[in-house]
C-alpha positions in Angstrom: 2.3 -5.9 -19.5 2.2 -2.7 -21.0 1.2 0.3 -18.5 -1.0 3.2 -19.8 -0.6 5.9 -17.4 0.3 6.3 -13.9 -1.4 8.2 -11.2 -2.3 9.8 -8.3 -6.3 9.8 -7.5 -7.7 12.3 -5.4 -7.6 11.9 -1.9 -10.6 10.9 -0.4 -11.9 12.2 3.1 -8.3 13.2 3.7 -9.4 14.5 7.5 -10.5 11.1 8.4 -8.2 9.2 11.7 -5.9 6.2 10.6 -7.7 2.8 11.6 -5.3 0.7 12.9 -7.7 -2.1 12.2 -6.8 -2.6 8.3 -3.4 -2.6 9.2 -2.7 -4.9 12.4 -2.7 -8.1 10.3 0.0 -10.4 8.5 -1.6 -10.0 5.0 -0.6 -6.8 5.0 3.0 -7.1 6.5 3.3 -9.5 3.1 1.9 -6.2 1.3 4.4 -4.0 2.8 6.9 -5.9 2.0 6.0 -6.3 -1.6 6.0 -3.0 -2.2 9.4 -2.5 -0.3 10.5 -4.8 -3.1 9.5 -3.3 -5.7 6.4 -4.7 -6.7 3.1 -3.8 -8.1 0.2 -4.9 -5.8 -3.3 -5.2 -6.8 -6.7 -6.8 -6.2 -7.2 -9.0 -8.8 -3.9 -11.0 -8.5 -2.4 -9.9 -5.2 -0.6 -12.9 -3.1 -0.5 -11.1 -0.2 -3.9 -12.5 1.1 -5.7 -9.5 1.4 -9.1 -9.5 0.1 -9.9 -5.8 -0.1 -6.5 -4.3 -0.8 -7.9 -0.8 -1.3 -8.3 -0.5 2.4 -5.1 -1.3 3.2 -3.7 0.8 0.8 -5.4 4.0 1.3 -4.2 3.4 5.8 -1.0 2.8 4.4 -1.3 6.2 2.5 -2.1 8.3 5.1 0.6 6.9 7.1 3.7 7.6 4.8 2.2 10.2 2.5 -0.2 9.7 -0.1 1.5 10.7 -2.9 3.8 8.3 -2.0 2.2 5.0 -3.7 0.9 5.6 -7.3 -1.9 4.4 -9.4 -0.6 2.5 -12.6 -3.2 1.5 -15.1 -2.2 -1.3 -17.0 -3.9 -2.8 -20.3 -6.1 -5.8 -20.1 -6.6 -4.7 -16.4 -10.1 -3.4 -14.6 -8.6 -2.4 -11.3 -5.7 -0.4 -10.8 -2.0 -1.3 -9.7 0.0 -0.3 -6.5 3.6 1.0 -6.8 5.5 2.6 -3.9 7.5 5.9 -4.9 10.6 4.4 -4.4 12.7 7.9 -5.1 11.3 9.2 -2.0 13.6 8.3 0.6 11.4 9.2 3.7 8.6 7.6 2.1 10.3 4.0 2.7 12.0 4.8 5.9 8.5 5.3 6.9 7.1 2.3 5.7 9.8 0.5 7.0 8.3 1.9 10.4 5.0 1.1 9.9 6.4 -2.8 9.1 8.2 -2.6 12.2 4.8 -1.2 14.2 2.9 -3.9 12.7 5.1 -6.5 13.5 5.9 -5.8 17.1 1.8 -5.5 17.4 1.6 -9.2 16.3 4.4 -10.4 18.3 2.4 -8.9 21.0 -0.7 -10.9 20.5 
């Protein structure tokens, strides 16, 4: 896999609310926790079960930071990869949170 740039896109419609709604299911606790290991997420071979990843992705942006996952272009590849920042301490503490919000939801329900 060789990867041809990584990057940050601009942010769109950065004043809009989180919605709760692309976050609050198991799909995207498995996505969470990929990225917490280290792994690159995307749309095309993702095994997290999310079918539009980008949504999740872009909630889960605005709640940790957005310059805190980055966009890695990789050859052979139409859609982009997902990599968390892992140098950025608070950036994974957060996540962790938002793991930890999504999971007590669930055990709610």
């Amino acid at each position: 896999m060789k990867v041809i740039k990584r990057y940050l896109p601009k942010p769109k419609f950065p004043g809009t609310p989180l919605d709760w709604k692309y976050l609050r299911t198991k799909e995207v606790l498995c996505l969470i926790q990929k990225l917490l290991d280290g792994e690159m997420v995307n749309q095309v071979n993702n095994n997290c079960g999310v079918s539009k990843i980008t949504n999740a992705i872009s909630h889960i942006r605005k709640y940790i930071g957005y310059e805190n996952i980055v966009n890695v272009r990789v050859e052979g590849l139409k859609c982009d990869l997902y990599e968390l920042d892992k140098s950025n301490k608070k950036a994974v503490e957060k996540l962790k949170e938002l793991r930890d919000i999504i999971k007590a939801h669930l055990k709610a329900f």
